[in-house]
Every structure is written in structure tokens, then in C-alpha cells.
Z-matrix of the N, CA and C atoms (Angstrom, degrees):
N
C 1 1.449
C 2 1.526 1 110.29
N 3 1.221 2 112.93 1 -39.91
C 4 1.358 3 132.21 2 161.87
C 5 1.695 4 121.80 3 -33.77
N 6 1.473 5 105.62 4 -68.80
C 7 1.283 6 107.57 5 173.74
C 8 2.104 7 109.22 6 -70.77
N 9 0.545 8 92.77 7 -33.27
C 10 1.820 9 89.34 8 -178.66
C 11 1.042 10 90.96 9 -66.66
N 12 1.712 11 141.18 10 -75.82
C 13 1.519 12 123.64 11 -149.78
C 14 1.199 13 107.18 12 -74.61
N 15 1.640 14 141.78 13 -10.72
C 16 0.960 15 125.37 14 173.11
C 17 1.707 16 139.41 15 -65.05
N 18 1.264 17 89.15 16 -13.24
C 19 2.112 18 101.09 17 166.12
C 20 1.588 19 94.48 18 -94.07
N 21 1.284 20 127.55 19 -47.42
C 22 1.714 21 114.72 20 -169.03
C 23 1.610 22 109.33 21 -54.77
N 24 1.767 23 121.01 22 -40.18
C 25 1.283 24 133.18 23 -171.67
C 26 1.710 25 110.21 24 -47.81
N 27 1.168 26 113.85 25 -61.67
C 28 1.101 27 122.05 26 -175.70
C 29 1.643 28 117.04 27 -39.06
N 30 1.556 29 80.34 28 -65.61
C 31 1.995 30 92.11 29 -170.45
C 32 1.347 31 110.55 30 -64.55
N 33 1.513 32 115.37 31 -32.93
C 34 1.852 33 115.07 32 166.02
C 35 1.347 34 112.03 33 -47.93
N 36 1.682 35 113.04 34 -58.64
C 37 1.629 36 114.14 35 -153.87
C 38 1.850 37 94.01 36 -56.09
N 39 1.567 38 108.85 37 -35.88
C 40 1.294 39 109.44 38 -168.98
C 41 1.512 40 103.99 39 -59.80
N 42 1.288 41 106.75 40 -85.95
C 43 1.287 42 97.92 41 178.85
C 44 1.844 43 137.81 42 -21.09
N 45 1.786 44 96.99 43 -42.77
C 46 1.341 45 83.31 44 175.94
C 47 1.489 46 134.05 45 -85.59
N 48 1.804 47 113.26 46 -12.53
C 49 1.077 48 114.72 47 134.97
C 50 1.661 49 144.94 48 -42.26
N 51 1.398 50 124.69 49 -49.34
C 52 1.558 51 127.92 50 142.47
C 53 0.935 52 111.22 51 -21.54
N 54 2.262 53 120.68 52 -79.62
C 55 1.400 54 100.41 53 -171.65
C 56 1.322 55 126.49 54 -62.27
N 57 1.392 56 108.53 55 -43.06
C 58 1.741 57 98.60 56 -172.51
C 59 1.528 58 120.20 57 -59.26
N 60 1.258 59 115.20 58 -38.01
C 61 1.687 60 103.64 59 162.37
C 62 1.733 61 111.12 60 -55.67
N 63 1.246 62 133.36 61 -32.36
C 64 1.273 63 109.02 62 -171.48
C 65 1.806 64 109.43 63 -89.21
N 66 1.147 65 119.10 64 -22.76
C 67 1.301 66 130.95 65 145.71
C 68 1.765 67 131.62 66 -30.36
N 69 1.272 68 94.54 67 -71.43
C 70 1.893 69 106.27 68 156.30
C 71 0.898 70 131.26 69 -47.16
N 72 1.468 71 118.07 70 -15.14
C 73 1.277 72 139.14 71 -176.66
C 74 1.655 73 128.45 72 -83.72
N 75 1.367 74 95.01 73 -20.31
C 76 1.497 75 102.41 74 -150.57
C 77 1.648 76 91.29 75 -106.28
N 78 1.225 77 110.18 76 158.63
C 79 1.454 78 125.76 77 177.93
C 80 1.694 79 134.04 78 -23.78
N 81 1.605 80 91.98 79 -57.64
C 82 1.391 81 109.61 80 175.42
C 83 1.884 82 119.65 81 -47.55
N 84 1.548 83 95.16 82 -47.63
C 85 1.478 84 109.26 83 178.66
C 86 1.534 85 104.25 84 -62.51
N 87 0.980 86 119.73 85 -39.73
C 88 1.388 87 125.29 86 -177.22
C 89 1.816 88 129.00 87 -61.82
N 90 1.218 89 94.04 88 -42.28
C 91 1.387 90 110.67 89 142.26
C 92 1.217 91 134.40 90 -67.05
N 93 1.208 92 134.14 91 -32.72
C 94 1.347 93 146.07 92 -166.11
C 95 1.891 94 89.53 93 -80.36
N 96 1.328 95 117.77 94 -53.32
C 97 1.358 96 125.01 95 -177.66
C 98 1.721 97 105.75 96 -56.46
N 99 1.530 98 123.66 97 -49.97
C 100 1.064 99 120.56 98 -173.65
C 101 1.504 100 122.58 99 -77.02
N 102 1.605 101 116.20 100 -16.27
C 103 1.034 102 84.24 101 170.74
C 104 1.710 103 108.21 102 -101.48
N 105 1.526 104 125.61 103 35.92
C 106 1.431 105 121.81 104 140.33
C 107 1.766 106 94.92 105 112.46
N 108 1.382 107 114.65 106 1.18
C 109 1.309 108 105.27 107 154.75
C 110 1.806 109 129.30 108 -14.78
N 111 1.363 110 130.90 109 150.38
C 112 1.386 111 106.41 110 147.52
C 113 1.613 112 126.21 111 -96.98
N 114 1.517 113 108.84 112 167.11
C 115 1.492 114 93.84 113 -172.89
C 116 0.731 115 136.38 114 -41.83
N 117 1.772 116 115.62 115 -47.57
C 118 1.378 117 130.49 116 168.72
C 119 1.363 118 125.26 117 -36.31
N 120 1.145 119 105.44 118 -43.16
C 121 1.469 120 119.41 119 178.83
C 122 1.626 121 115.49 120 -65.28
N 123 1.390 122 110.04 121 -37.96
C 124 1.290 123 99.85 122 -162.02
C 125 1.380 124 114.60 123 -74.52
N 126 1.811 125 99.75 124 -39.22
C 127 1.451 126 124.75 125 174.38
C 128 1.601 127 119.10 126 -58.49
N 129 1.334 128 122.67 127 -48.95
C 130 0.895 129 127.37 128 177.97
C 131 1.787 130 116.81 129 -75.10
N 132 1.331 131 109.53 130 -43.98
C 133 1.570 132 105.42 131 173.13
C 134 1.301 133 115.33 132 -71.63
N 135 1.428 134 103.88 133 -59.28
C 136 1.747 135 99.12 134 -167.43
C 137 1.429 136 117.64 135 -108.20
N 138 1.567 137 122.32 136 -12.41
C 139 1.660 138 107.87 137 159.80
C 140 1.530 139 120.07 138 -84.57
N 141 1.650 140 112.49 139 -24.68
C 142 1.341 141 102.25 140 173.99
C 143 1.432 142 129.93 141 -67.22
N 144 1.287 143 107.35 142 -31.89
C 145 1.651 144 117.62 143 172.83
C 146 1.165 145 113.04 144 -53.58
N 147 1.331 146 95.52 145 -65.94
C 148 2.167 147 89.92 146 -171.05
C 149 1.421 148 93.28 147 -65.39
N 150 1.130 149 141.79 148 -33.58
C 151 1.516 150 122.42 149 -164.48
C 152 1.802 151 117.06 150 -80.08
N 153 1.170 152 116.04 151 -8.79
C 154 1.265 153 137.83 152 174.94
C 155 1.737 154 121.09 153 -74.17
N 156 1.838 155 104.21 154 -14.45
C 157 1.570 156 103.04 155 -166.47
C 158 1.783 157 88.92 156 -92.35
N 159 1.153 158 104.84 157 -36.02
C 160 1.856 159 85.90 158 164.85
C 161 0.987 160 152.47 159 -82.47
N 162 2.044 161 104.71 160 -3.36
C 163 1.195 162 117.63 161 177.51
C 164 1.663 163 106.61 162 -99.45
N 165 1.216 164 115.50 163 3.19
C 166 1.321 165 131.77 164 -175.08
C 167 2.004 166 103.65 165 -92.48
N 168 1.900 167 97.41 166 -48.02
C 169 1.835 168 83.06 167 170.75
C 170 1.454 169 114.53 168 -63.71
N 171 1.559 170 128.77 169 -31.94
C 172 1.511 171 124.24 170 -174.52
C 173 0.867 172 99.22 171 -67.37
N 174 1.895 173 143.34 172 -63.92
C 175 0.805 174 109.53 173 -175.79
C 176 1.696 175 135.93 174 -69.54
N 177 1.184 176 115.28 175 12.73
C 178 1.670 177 104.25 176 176.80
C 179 1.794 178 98.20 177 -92.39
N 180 1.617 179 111.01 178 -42.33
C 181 1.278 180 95.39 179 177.09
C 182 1.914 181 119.75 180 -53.08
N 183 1.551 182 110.06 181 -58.03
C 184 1.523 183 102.36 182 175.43
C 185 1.161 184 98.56 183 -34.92
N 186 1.493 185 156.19 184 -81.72
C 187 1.243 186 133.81 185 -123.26
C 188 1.700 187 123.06 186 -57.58
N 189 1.121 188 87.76 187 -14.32
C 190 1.819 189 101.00 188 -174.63
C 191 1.750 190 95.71 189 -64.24
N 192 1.582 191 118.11 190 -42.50
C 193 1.215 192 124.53 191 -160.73
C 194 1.777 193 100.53 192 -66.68
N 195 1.434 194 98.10 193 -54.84
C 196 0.988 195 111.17 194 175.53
C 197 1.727 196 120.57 195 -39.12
N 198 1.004 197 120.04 196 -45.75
C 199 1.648 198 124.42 197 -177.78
C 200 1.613 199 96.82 198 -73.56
N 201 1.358 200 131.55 199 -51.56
C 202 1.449 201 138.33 200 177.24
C 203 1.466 202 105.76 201 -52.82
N 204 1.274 203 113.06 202 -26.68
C 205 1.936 204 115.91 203 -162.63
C 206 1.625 205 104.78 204 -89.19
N 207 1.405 206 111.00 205 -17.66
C 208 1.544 207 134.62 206 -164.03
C 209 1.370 208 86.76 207 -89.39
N 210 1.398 209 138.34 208 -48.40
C 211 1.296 210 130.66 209 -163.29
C 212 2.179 211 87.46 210 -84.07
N 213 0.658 212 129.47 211 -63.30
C 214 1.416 213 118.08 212 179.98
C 215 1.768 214 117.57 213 -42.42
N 216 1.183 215 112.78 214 -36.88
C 217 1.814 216 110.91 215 -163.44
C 218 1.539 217 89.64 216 -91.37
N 219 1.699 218 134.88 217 -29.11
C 220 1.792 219 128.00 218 -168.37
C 221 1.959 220 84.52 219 -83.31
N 222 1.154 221 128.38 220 -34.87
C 223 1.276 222 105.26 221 -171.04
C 224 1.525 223 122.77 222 -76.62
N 225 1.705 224 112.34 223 -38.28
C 226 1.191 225 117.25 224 134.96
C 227 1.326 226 126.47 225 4.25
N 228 1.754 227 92.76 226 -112.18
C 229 1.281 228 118.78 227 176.75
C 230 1.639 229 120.08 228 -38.64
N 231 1.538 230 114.72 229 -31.33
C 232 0.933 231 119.82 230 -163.41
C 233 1.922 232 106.80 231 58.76
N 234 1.501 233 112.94 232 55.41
C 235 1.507 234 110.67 233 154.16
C 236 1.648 235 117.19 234 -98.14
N 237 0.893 236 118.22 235 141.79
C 238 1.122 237 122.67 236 178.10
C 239 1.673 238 114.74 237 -57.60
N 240 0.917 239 121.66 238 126.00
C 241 1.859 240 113.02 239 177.15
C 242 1.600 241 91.38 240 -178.96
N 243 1.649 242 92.77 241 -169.24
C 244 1.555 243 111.83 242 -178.06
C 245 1.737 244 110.90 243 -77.87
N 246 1.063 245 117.77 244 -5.01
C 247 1.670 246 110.67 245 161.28
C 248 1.212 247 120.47 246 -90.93
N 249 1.277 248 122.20 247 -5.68
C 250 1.452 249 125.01 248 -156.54
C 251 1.429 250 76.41 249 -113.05
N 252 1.597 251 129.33 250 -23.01
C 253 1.746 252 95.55 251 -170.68
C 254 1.221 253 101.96 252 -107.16
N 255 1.334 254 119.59 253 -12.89
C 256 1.548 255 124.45 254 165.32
C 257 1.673 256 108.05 255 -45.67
N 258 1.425 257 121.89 256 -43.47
C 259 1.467 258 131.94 257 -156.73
C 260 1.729 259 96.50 258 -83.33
N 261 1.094 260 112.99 259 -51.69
C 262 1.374 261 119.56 260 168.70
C 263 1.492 262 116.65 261 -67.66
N 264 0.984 263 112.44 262 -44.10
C 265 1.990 264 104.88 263 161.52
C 266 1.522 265 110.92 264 -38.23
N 267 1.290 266 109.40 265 -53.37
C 268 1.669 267 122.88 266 -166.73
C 269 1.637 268 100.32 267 -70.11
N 270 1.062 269 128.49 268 -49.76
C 271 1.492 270 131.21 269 177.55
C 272 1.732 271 106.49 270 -63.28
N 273 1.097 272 112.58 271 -52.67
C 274 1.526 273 117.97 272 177.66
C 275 1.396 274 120.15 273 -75.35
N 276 1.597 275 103.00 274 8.45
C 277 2.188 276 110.05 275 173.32
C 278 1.547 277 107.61 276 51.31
N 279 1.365 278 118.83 277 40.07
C 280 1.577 279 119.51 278 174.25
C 281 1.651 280 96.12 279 -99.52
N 282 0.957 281 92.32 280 95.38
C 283 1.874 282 94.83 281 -174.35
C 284 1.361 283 94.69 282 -78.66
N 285 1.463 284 132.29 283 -31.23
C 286 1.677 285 122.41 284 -167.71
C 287 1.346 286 101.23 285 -75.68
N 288 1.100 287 132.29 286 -28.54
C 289 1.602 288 134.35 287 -178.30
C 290 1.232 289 99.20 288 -78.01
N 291 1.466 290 133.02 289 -54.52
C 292 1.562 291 120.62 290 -179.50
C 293 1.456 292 118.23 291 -49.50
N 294 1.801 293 108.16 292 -45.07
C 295 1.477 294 106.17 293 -169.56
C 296 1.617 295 101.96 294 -65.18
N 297 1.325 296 126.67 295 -44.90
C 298 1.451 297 127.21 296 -162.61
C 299 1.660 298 87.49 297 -63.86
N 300 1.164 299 128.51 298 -65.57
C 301 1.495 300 140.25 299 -161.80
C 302 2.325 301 96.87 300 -37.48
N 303 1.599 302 97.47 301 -54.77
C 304 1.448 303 92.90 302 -177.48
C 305 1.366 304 133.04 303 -69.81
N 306 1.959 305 96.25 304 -31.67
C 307 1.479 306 92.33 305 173.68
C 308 1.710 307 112.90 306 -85.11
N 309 1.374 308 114.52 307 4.50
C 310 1.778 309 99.57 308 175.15
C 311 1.791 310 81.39 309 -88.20
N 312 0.867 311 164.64 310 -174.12
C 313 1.470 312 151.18 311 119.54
C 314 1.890 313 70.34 312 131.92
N 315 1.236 314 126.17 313 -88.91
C 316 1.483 315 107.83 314 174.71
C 317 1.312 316 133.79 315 -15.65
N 318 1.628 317 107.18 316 -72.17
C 319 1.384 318 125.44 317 166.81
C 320 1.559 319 102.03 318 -45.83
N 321 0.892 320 146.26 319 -47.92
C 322 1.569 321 145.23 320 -142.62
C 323 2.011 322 87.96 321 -82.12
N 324 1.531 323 113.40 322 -61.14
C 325 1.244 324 125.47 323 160.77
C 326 1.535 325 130.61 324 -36.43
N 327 1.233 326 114.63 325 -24.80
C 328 1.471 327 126.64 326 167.66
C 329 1.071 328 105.84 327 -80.69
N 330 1.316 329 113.54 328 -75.68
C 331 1.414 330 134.85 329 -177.96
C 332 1.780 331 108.13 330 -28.27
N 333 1.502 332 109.56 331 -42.86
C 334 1.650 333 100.06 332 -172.49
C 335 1.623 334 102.16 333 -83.77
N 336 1.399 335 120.21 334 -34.68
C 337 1.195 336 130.29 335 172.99
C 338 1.623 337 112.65 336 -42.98
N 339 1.443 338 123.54 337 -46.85
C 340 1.282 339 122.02 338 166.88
C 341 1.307 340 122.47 339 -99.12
N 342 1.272 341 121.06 340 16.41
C 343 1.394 342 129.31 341 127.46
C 344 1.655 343 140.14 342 -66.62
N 345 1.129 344 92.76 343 -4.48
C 346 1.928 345 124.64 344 -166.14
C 347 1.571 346 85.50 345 -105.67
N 348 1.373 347 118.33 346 -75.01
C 349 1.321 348 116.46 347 -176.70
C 350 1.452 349 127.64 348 -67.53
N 351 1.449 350 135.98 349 -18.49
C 352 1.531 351 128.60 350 111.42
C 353 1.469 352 137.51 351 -8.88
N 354 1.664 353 113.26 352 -46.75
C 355 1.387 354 115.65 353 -138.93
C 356 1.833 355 76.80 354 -110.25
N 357 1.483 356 115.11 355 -10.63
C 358 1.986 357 117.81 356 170.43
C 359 1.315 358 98.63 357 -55.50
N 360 1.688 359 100.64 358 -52.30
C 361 2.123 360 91.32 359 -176.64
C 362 1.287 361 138.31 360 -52.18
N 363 1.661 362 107.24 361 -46.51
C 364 1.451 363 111.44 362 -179.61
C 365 1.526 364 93.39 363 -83.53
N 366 1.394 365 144.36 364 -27.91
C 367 2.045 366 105.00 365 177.90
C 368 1.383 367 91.30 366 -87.89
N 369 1.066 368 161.01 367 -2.60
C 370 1.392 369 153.32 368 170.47
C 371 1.339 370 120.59 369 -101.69
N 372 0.890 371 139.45 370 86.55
C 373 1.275 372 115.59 371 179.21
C 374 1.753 373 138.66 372 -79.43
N 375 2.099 374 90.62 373 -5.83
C 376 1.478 375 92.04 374 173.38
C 377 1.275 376 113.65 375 -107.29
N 378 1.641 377 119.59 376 41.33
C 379 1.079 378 148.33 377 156.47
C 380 1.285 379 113.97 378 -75.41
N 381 1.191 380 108.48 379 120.51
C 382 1.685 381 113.75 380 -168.37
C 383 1.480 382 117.87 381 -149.38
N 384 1.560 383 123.52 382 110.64
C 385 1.642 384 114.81 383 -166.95
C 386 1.598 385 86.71 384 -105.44
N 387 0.952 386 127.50 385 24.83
C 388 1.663 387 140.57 386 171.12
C 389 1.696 388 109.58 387 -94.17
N 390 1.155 389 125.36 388 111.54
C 391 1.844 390 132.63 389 172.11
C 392 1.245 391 108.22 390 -60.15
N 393 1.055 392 134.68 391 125.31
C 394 1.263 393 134.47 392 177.84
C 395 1.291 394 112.98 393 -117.87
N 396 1.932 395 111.72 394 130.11
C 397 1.245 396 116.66 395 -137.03
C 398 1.870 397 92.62 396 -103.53
């Protein structure tokens, strides 16, 4: 787990530094401070939210890497898991084990992807995949 999050860590902390300074920045916070909020409050209620809907698409895109990075560090390592038998499926010409192996690993990839686009509604709320007539 170690070696995988250690390339994602970096580019997150960055990123979420970027947004939250450009976040702090903007009007709303500014108000929120003046009329005597505490910090905690301001940061945690109203800069973390909005600053979370972009650290929320990176992280759904990384995760794809993440499942691909799992098949690189078990072959490595030599741990036993679903990358290590994916790699050996492919050497051993079990094409039915590879295809099942990619489309659960697909599905798993969708699945978080519309968990990402779920998770737009509750920090957004004028997020709406609803037409409004």
C-alpha cells in the first residue's frame, strides 16, 4: 500500500494545497471570517467543501492507476493477489481468466467513477443530473 500511495501522495498534497489557497481566497470565506466565525469553522465547513469537488475528480480518476499499480507492486513483490494471477493468466494463455479478471477490475472502475459522480451531489448541492423543466 506503501509503494502505490507513495507517487499518488505527492501530487494530492499538491493539489490540495493549490485548491485550498485559491478557495480562501474568494469572497465567501471572507465573509464567513468577518462576521466572526471560528477558523475551524470556516475551513472546515465552507473551504473544505467546495475545495473537495476537485480533489474528489482526481481522486476517482487515480484509482484506475491504482488497480493497474497493484498488478505491478504483487508481481514485484511477488504477493499473491489478483495482479499476480492476472500476469500468470497472460503467461499461461488463459484468456477466460484474463477477460473475467479485466471486466471485474472494469466494473470495480465504473462503479467508483459513479460513486465520484454521486459524491458531486452531496458537496454540491446545485449539482443536478435532473433536467429541469
Amino acid at each position: 500500500a506503501l509503494a502505490l500511495a507513495m507517487s499518488l501522495m505527492a501530487m494530492f498534497a499538491r493539489l490540495t494545497r493549490s485548491v485550498m489557497l485559491e478557495v480562501l481566497s474568494l469572497d465567501y470565506i471572507r465573509t464567513a471570517r468577518a462576521k466572526g466565525l471560528r477558523e475551524f469553522y470556516v475551513i472546515g465547513k465552507h473551504a473544505l467543501k467546495n475545495a473537495l469537488i476537485p480533489l474528489v475528480t482526481v481522486a476517482g480518476m487515480q484509482f484506475g492507476l491504482l488497480i493497474g499499480g497493484t498488478v505491478i507492486i504483487e508481481t514485484v513483490f511477488a504477493w499473491p493477489g489478483v495482479g499476480r494471477l492476472v500476469v500468470q493468466a497472460i503467461f499461461n494463455r488463459d484468456y477466460p481468466l484474463v477477460q473475467s479478471i479485466v471486466f471485474i477490475l472494469a466494473l470495480i472502475f465504473v462503479a467508483a467513477n459513479l460513486l465520484v459522480d454521486l459524491l458531486y451531489i452531496y458537496l454540491d448541492p446545485r449539482i443536478s443530473y435532473l433536467e429541469e423543466k
